[in-house]
N, C-alpha and C positions, 0 to 999 in steps of 0.2 A: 233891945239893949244888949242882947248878949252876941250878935253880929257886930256890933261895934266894937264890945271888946276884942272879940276874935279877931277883927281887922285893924285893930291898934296897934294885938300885939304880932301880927303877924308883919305888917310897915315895919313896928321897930325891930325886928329880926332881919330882916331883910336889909336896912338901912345898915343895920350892924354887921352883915356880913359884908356888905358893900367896900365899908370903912376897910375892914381887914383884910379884902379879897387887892384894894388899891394901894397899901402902903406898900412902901420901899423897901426891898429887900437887899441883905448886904451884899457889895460885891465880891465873891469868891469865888474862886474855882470849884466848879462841881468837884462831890466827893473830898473838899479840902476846907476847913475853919479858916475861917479871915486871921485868926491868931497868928497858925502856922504855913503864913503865905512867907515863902522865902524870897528875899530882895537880892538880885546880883549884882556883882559891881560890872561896870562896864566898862571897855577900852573903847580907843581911837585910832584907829589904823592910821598910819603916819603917814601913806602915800594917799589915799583915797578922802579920809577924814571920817568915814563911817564907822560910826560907834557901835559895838557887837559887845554881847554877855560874855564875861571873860571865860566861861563855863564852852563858848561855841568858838572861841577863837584861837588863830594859828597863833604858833608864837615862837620866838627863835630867841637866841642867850644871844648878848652880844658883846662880847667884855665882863662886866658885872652886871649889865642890865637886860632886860625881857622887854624884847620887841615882840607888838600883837598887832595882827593882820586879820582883816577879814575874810581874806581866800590864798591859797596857794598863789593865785597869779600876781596881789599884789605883794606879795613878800618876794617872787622873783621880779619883780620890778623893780622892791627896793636894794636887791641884790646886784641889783644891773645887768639881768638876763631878760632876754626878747621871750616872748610868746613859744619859742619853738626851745628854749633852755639854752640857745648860745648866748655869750654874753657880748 
């Protein structure tokens, strides 16, 4: 009798860690709480069309507005300079 209970309770221990060992954990960046995940806004390069964190992007004044590129090359494209800086 008393094997049986040792082996009941040793299944439901087992079963219980099982449960716990499979659930879902949240997604967040190591070392960072799901709360304080910060979301950036993101631009669209005018010439290319790829969207970049406004945090990683070029970006030029142009009148009253901010133009944002994704690399130095396409903002000299939209400046209408070649590869080599002549225009």
């Amino acid at each position: 009798m008393f094997r049986l209970v040792l082996l009941a309770g040793i299944i439901y221990f087992l079963l219980k860690w099982l449960r716990r060992s499979t659930a879902a954990a949240p997604a967040a960046r190591p070392g960072q709480p799901a709360a304080e995940q910060k979301v950036e806004e993101m631009v669209q390069d005018p010439v290319c069309g790829t969207w970049v964190p406004i945090g990683q992007a070029i970006f030029m004044n142009e009148g009253h507005e901010r133009r944002f590129f994704c690399s130095p090359e396409c903002r000299d494209k939209y400046l209408g300079k070649g590869t080599n800086g002549q225009p």
